[in-house]
N, CA, C, O and CB atoms as a CASP TS submission, in Angstrom:
PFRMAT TS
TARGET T0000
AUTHOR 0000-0000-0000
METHOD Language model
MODEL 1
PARENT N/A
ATOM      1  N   UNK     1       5.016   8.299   5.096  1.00  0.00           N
ATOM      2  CA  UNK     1       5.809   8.088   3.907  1.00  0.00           C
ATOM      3  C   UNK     1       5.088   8.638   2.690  1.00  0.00           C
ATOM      4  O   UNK     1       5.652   9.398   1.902  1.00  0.00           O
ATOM      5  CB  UNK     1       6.117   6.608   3.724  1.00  0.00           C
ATOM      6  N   UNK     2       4.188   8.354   2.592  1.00  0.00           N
ATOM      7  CA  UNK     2       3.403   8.543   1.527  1.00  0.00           C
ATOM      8  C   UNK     2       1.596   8.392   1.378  1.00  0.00           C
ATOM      9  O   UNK     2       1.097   7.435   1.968  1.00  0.00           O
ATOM     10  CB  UNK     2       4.044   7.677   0.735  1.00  0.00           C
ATOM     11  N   UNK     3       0.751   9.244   0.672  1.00  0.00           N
ATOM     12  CA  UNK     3      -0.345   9.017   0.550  1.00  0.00           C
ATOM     13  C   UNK     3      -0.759   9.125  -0.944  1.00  0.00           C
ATOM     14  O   UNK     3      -0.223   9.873  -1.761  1.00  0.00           O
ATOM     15  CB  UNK     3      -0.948   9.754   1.413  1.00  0.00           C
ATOM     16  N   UNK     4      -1.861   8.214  -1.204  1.00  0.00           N
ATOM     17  CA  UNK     4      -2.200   8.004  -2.915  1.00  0.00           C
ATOM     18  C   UNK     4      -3.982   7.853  -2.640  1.00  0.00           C
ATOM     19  O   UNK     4      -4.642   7.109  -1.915  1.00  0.00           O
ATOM     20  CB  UNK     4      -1.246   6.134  -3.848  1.00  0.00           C
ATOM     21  N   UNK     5      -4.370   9.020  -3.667  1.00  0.00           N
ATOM     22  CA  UNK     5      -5.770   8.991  -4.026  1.00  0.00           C
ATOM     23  C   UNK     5      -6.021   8.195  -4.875  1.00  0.00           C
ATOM     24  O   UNK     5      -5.427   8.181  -5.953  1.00  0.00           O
ATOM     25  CB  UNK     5      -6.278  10.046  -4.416  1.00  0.00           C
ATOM     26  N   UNK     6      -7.087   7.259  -4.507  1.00  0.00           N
ATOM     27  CA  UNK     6      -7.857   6.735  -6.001  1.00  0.00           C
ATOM     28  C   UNK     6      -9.216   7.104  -6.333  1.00  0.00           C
ATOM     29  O   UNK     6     -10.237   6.728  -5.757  1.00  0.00           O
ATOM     30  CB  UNK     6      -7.982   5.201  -6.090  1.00  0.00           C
ATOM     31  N   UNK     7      -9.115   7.897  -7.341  1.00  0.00           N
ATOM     32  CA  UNK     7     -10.503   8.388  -7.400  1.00  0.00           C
ATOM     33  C   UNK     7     -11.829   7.797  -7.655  1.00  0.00           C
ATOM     34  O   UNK     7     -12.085   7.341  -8.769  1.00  0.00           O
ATOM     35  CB  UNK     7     -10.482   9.147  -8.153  1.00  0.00           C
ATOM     36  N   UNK     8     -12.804   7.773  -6.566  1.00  0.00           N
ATOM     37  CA  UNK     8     -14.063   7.026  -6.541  1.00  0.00           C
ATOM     38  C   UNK     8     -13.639   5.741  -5.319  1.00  0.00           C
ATOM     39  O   UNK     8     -14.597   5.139  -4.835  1.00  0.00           O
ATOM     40  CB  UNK     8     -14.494   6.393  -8.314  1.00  0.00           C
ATOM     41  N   UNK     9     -12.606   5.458  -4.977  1.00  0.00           N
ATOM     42  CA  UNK     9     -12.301   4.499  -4.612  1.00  0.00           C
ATOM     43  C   UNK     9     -11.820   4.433  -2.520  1.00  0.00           C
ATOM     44  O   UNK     9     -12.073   3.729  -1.542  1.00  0.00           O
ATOM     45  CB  UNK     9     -11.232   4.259  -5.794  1.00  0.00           C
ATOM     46  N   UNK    10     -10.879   5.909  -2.935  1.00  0.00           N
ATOM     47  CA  UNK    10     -10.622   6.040  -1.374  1.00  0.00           C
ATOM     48  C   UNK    10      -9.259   6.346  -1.796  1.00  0.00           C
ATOM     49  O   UNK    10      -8.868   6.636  -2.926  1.00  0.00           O
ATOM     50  CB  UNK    10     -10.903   4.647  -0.202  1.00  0.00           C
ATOM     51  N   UNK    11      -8.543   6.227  -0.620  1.00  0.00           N
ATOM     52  CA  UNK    11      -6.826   6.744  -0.094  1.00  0.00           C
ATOM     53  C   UNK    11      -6.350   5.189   0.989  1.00  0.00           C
ATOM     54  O   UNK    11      -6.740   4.347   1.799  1.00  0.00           O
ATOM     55  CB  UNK    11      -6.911   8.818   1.319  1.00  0.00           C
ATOM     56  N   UNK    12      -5.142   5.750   0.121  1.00  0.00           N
ATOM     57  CA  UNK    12      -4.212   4.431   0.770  1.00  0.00           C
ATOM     58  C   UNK    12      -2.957   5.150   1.622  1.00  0.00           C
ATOM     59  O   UNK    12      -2.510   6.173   1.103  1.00  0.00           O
ATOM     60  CB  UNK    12      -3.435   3.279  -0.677  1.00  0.00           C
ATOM     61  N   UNK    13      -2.450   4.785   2.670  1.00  0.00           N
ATOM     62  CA  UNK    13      -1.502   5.236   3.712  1.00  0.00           C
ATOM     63  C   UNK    13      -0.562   4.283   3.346  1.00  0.00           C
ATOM     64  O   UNK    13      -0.914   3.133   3.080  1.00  0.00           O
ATOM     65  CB  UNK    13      -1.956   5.234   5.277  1.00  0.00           C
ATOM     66  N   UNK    14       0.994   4.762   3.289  1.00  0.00           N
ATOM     67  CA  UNK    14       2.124   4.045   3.649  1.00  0.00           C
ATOM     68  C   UNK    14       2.713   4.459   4.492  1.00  0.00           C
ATOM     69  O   UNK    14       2.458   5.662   4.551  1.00  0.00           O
ATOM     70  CB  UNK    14       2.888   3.846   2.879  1.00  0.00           C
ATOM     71  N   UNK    15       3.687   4.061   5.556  1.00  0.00           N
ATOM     72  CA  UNK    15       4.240   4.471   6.580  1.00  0.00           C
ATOM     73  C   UNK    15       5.831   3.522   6.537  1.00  0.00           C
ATOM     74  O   UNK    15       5.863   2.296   6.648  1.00  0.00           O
ATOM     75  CB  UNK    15       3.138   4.256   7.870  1.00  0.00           C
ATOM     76  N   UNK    16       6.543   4.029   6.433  1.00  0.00           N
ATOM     77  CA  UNK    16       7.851   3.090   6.620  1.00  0.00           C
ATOM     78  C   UNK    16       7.764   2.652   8.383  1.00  0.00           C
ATOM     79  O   UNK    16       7.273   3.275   9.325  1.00  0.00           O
ATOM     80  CB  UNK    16       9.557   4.145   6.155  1.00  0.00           C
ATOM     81  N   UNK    17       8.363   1.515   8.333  1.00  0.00           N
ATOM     82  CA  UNK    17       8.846   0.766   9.615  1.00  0.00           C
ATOM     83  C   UNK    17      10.234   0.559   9.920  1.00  0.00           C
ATOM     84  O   UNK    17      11.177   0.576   9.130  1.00  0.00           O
ATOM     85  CB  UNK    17       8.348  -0.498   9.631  1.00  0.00           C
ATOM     86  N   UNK    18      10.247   0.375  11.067  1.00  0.00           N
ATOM     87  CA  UNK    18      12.048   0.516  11.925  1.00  0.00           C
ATOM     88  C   UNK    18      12.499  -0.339  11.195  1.00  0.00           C
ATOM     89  O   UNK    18      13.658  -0.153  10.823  1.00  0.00           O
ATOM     90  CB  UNK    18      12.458   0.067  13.742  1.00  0.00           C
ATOM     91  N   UNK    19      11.907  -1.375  10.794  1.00  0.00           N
ATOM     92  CA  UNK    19      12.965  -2.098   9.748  1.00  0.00           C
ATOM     93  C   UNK    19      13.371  -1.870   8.670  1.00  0.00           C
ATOM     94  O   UNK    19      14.449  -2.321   8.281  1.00  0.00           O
ATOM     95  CB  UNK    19      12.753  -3.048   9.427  1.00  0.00           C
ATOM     96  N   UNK    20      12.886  -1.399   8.215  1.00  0.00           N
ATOM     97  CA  UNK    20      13.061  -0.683   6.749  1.00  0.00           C
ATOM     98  C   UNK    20      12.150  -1.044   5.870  1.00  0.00           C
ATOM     99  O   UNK    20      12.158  -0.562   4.737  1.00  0.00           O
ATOM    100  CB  UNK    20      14.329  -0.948   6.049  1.00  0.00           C
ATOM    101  N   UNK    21      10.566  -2.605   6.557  1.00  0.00           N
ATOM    102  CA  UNK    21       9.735  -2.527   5.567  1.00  0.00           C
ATOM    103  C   UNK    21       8.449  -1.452   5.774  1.00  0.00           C
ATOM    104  O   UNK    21       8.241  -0.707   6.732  1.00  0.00           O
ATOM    105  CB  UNK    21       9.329  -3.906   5.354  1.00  0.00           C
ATOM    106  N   UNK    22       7.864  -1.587   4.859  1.00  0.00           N
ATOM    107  CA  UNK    22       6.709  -0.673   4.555  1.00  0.00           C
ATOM    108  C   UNK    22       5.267  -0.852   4.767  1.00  0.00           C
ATOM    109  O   UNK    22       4.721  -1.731   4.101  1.00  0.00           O
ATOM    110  CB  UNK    22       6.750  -0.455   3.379  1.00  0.00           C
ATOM    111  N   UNK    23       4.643  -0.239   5.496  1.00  0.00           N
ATOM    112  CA  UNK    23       3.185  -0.796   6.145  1.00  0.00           C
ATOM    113  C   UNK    23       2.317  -0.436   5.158  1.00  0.00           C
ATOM    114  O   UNK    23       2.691   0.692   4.839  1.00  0.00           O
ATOM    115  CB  UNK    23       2.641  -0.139   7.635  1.00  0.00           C
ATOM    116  N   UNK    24       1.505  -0.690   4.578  1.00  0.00           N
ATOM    117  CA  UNK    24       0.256  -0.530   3.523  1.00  0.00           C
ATOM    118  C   UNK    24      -1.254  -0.788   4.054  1.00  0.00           C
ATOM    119  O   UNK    24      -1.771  -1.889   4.241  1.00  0.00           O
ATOM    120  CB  UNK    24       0.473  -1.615   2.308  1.00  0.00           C
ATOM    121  N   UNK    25      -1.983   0.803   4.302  1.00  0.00           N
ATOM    122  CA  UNK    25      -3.157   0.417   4.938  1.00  0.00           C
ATOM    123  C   UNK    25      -4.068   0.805   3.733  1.00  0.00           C
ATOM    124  O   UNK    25      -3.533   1.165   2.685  1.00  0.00           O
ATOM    125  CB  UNK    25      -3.458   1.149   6.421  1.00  0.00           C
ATOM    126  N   UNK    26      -5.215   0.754   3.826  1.00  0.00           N
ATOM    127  CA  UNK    26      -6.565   1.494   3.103  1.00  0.00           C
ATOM    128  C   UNK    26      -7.620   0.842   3.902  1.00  0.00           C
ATOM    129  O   UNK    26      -7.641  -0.338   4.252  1.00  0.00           O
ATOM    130  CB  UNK    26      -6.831   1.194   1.293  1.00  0.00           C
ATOM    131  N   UNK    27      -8.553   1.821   4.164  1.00  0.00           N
ATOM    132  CA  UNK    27     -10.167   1.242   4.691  1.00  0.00           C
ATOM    133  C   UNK    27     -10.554  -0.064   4.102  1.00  0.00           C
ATOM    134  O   UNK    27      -9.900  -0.572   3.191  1.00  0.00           O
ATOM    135  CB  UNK    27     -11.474   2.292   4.211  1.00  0.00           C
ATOM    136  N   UNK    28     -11.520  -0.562   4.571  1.00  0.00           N
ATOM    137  CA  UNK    28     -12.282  -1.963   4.142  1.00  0.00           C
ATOM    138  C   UNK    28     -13.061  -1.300   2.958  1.00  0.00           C
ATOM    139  O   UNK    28     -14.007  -0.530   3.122  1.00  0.00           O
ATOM    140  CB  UNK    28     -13.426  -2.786   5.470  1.00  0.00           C
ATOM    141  N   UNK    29     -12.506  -1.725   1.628  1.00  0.00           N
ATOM    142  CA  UNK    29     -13.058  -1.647   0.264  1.00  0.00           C
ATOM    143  C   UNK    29     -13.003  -2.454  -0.297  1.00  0.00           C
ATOM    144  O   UNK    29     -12.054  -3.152   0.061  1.00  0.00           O
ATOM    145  CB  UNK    29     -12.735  -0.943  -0.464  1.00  0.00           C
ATOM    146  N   UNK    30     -13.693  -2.971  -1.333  1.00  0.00           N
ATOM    147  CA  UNK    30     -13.307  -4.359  -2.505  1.00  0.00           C
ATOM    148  C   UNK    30     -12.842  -3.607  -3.180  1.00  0.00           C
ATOM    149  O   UNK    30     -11.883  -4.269  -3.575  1.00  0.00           O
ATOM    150  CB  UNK    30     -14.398  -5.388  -3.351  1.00  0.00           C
ATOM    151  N   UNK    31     -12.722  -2.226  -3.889  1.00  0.00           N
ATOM    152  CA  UNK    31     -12.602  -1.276  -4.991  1.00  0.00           C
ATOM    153  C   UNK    31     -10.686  -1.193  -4.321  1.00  0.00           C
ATOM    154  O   UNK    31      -9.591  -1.272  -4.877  1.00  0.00           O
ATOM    155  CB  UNK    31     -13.994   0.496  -4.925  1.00  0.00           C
ATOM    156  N   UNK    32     -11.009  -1.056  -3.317  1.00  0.00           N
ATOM    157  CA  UNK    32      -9.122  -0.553  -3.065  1.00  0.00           C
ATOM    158  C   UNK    32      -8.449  -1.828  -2.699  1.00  0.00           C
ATOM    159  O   UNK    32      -7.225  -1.697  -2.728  1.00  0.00           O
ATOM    160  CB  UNK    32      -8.709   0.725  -1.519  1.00  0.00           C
ATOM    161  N   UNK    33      -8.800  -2.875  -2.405  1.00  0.00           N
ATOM    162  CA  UNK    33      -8.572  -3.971  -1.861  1.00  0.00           C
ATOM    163  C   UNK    33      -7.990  -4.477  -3.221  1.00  0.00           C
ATOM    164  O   UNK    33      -6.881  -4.996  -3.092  1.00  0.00           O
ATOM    165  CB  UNK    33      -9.787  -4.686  -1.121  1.00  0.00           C
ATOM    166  N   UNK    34      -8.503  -4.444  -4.550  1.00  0.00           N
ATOM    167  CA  UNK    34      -8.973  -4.903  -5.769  1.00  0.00           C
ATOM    168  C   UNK    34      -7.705  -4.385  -6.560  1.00  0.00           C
ATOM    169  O   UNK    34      -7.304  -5.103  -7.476  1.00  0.00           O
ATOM    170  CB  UNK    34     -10.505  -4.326  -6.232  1.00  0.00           C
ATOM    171  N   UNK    35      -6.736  -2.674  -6.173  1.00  0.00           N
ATOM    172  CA  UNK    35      -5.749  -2.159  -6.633  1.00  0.00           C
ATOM    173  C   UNK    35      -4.548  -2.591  -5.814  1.00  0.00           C
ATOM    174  O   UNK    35      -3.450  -2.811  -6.326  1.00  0.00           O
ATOM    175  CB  UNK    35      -5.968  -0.840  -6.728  1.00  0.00           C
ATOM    176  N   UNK    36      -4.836  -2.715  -4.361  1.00  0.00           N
ATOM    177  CA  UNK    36      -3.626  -2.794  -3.445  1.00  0.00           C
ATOM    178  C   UNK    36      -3.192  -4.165  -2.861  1.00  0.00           C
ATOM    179  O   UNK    36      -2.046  -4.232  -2.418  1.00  0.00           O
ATOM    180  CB  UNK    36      -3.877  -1.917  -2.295  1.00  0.00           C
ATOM    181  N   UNK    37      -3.935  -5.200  -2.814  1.00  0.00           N
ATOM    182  CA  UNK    37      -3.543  -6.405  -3.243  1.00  0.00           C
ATOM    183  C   UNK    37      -2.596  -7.372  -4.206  1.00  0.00           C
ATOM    184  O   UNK    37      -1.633  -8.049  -3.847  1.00  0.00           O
ATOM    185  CB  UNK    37      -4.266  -6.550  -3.410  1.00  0.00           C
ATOM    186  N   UNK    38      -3.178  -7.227  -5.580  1.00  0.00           N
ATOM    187  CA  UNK    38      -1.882  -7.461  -6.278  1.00  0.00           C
ATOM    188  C   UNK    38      -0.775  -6.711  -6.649  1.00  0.00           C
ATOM    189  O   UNK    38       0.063  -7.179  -7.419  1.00  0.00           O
ATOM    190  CB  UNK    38      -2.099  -7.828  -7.191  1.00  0.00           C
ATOM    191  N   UNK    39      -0.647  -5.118  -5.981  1.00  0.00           N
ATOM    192  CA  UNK    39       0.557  -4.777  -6.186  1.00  0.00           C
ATOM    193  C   UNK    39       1.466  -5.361  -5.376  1.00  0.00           C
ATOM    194  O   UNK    39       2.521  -5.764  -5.865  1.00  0.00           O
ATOM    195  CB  UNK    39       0.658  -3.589  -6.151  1.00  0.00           C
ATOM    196  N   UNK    40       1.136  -5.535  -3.664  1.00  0.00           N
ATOM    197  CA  UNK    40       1.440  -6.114  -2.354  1.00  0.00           C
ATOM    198  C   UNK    40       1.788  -8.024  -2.355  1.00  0.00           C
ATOM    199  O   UNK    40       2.539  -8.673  -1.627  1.00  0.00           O
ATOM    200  CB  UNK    40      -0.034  -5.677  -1.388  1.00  0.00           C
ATOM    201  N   UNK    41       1.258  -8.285  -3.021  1.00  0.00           N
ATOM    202  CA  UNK    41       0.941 -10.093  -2.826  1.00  0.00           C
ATOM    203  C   UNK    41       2.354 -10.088  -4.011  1.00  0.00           C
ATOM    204  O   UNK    41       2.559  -9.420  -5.024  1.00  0.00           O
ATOM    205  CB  UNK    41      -1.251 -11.064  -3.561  1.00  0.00           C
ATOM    206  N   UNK    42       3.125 -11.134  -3.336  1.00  0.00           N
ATOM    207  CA  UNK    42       4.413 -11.515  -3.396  1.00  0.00           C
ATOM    208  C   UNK    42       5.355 -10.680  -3.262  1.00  0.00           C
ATOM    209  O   UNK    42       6.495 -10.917  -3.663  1.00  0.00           O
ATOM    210  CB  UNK    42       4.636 -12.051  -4.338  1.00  0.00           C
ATOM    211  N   UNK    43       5.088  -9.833  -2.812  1.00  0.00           N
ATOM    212  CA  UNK    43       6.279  -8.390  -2.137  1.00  0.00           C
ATOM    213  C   UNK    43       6.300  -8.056  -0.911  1.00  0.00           C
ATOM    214  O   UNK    43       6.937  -7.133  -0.404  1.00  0.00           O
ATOM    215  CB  UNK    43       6.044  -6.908  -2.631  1.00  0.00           C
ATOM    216  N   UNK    44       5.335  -9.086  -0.220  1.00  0.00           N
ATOM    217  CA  UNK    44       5.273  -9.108   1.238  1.00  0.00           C
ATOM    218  C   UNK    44       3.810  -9.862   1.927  1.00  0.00           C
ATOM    219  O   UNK    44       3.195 -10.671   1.233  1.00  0.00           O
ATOM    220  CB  UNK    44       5.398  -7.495   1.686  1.00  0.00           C
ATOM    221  N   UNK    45       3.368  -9.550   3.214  1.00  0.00           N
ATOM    222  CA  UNK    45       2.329 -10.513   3.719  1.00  0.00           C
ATOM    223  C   UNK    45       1.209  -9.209   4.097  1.00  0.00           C
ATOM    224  O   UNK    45       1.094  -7.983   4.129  1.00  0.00           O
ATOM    225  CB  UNK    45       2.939 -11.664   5.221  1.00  0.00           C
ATOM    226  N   UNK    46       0.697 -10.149   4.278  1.00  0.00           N
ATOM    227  CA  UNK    46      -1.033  -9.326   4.692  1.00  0.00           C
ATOM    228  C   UNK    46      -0.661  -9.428   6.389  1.00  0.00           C
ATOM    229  O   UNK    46      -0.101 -10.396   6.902  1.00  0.00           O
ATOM    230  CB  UNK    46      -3.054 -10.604   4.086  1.00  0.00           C
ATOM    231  N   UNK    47      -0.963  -8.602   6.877  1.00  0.00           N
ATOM    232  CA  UNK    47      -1.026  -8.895   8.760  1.00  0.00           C
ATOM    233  C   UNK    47      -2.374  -8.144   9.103  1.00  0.00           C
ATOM    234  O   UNK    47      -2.390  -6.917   9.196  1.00  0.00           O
ATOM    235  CB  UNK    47       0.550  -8.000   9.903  1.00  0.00           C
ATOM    236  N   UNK    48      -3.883  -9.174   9.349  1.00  0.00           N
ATOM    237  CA  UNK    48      -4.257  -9.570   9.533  1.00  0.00           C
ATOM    238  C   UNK    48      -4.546  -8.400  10.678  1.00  0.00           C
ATOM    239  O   UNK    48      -5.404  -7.567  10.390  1.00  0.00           O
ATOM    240  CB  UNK    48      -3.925 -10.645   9.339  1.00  0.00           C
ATOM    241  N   UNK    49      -3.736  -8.274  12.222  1.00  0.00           N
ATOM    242  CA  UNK    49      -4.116  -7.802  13.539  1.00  0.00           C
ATOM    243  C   UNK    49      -4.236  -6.532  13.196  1.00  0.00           C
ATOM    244  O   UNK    49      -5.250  -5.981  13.624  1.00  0.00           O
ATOM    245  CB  UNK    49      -3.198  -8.053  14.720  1.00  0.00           C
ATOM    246  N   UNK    50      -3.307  -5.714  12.371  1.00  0.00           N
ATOM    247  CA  UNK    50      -3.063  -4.170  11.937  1.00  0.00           C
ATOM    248  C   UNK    50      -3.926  -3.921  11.102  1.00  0.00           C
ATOM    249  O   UNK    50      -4.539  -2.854  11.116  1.00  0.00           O
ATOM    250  CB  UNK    50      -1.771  -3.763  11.330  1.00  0.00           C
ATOM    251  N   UNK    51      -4.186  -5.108   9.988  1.00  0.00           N
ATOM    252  CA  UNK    51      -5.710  -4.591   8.613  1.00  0.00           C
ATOM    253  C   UNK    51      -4.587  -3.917   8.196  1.00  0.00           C
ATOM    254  O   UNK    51      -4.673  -2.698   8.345  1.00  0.00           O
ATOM    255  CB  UNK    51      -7.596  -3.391   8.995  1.00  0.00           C
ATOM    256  N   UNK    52      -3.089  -4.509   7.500  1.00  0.00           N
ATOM    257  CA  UNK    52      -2.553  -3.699   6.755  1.00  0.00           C
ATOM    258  C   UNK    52      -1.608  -4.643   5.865  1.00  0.00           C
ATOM    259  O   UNK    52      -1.286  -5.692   6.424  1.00  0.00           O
ATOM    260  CB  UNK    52      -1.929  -2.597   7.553  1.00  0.00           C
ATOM    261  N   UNK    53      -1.205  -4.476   4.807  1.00  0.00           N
ATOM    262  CA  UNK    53       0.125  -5.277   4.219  1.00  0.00           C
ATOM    263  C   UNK    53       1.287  -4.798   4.547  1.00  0.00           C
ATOM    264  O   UNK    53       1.267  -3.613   4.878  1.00  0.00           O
ATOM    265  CB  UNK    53       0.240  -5.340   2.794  1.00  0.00           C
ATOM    266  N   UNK    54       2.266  -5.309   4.564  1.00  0.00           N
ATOM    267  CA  UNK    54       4.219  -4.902   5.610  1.00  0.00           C
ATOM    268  C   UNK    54       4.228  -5.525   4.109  1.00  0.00           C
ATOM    269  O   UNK    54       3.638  -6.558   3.791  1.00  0.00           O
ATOM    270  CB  UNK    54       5.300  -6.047   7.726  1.00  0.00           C
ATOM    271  N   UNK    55       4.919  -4.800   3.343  1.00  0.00           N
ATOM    272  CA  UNK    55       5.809  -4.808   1.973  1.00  0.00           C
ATOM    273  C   UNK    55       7.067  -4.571   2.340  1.00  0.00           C
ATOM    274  O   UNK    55       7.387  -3.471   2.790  1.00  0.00           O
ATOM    275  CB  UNK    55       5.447  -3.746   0.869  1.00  0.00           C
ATOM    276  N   UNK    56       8.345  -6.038   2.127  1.00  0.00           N
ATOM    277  CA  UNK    56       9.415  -6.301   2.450  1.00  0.00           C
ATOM    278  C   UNK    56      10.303  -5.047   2.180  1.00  0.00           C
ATOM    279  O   UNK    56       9.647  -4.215   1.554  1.00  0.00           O
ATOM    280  CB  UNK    56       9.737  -7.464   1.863  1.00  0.00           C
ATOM    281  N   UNK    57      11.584  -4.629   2.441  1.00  0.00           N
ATOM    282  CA  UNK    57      12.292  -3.529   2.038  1.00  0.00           C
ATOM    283  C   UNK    57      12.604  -3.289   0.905  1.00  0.00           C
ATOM    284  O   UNK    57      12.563  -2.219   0.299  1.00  0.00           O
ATOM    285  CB  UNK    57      13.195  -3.429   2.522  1.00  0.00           C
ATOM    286  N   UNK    58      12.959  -4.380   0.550  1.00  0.00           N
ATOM    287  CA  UNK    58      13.662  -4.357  -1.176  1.00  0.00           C
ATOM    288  C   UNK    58      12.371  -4.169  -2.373  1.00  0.00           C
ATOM    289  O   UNK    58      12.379  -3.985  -3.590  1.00  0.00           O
ATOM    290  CB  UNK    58      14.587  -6.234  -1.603  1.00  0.00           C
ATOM    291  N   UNK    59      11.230  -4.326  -1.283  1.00  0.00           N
ATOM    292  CA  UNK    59      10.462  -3.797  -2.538  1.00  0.00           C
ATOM    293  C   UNK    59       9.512  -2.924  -2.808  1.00  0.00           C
ATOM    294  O   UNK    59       8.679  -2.724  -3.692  1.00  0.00           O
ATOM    295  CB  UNK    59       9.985  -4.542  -3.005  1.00  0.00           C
ATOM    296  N   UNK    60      10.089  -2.147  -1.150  1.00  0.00           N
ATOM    297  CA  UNK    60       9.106  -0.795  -1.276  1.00  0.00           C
ATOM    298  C   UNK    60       9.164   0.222  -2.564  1.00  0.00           C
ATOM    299  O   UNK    60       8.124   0.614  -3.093  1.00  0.00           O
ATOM    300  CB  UNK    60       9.456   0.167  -0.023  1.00  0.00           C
ATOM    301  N   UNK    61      10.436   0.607  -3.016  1.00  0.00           N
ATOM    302  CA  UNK    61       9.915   1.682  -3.892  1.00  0.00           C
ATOM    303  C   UNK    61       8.666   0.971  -5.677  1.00  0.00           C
ATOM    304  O   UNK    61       7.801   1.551  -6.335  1.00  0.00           O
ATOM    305  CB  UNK    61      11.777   2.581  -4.424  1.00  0.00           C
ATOM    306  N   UNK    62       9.251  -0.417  -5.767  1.00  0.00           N
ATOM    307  CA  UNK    62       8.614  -0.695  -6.766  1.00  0.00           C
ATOM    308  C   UNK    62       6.455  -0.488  -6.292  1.00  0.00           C
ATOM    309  O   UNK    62       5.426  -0.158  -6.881  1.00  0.00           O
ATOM    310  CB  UNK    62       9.375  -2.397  -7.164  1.00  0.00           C
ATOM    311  N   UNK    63       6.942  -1.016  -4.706  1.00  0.00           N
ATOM    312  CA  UNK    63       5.112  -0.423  -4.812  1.00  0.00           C
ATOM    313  C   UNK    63       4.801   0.789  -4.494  1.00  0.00           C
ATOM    314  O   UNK    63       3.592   0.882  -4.284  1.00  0.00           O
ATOM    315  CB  UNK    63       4.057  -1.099  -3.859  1.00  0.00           C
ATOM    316  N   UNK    64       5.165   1.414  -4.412  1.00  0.00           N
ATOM    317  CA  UNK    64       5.082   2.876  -4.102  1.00  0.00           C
ATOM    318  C   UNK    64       5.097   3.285  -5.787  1.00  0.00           C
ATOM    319  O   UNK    64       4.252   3.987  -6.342  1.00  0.00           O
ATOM    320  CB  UNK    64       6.536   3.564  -2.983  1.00  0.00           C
ATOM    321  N   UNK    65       5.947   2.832  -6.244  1.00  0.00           N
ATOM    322  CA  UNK    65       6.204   3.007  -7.750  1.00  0.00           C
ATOM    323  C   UNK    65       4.384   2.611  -8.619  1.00  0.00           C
ATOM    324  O   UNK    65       3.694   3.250  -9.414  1.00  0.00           O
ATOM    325  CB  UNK    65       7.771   1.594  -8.263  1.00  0.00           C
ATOM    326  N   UNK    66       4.221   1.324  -7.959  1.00  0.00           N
ATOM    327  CA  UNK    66       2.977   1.312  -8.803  1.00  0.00           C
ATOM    328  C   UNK    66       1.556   1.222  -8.348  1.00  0.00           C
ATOM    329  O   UNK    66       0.583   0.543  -8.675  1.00  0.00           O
ATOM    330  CB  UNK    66       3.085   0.324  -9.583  1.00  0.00           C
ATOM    331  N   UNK    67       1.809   2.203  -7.432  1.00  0.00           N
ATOM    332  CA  UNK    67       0.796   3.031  -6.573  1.00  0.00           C
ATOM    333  C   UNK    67       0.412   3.974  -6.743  1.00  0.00           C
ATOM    334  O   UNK    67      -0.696   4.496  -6.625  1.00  0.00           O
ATOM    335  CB  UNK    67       0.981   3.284  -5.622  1.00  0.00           C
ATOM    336  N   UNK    68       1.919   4.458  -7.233  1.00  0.00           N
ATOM    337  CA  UNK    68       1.420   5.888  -7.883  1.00  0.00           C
ATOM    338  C   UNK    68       0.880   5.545  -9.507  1.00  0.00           C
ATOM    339  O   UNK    68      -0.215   5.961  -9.886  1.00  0.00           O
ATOM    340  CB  UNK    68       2.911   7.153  -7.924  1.00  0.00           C
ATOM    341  N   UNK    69       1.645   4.863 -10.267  1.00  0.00           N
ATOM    342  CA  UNK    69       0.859   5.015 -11.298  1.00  0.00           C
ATOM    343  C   UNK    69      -0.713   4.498 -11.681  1.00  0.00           C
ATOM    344  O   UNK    69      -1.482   4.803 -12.593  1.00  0.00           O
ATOM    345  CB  UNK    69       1.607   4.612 -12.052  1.00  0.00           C
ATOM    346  N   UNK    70      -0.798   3.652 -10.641  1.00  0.00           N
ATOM    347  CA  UNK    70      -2.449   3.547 -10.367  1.00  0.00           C
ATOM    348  C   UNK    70      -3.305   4.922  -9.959  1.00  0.00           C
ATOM    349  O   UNK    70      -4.098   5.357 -10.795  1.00  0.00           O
ATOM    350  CB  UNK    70      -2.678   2.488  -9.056  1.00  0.00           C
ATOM    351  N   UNK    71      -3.222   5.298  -9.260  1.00  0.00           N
ATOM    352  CA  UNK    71      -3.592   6.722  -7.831  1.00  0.00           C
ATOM    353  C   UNK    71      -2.663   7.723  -8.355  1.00  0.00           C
ATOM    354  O   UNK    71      -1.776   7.769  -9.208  1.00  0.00           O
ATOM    355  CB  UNK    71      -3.036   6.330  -5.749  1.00  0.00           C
ATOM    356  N   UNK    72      -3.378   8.737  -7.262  1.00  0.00           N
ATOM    357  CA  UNK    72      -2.828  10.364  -7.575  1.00  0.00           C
ATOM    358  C   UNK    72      -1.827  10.464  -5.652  1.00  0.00           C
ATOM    359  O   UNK    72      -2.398  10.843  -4.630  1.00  0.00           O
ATOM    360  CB  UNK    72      -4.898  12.033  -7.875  1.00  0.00           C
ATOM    361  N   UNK    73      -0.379  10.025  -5.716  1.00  0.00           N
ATOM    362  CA  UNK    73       0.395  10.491  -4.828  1.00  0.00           C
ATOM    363  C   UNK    73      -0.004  12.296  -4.204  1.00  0.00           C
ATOM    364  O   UNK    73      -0.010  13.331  -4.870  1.00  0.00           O
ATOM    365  CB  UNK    73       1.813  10.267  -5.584  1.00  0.00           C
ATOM    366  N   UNK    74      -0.253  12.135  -2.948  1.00  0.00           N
ATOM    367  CA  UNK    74      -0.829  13.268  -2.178  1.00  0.00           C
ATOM    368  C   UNK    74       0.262  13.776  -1.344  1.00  0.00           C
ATOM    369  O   UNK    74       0.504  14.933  -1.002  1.00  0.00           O
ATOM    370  CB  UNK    74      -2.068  12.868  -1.301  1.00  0.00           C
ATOM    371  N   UNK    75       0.882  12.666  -1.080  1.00  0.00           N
ATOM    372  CA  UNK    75       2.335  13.259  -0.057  1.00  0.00           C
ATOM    373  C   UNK    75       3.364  12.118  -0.149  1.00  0.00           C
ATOM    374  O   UNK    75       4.446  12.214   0.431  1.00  0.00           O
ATOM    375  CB  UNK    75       1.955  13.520   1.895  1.00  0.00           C
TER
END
């Protein structure tokens, strides 16, 4: 779906899911953990087995939306 640079910080992966929500990964960072957390927290859950956040449908574009204006969108 999408990829976002943060500079000094790392790259974050989104991937849409068959359901229509949105998977949110990044490596083990406090620095990216620190941006992609509160965009994610109340727009969906942390899952824990994957090391990724599932951001509900209705509110993927708003984080994608402020993902990018955090980060530099790569794809």
């Amino acid at each position: 779906m999408a990829i976002f640079v943060f500079d000094g910080k790392g790259v974050v992966e989104t991937r849409e899911l068959p359901s229509g929500d949105m998977a949110v990964r990044h490596p083990i960072s406090d620095g990216l953990r620190d941006i992609v957390e509160p965009i994610c927290r109340g727009r969906g859950h942390w899952k824990a087995e994957f090391n990724n956040w599932i951001v509900f449908r209705q509110f993927v574009g708003a984080v994608l939306n402020d993902l990018e204006m955090r980060g530099r969108r790569m794809a």
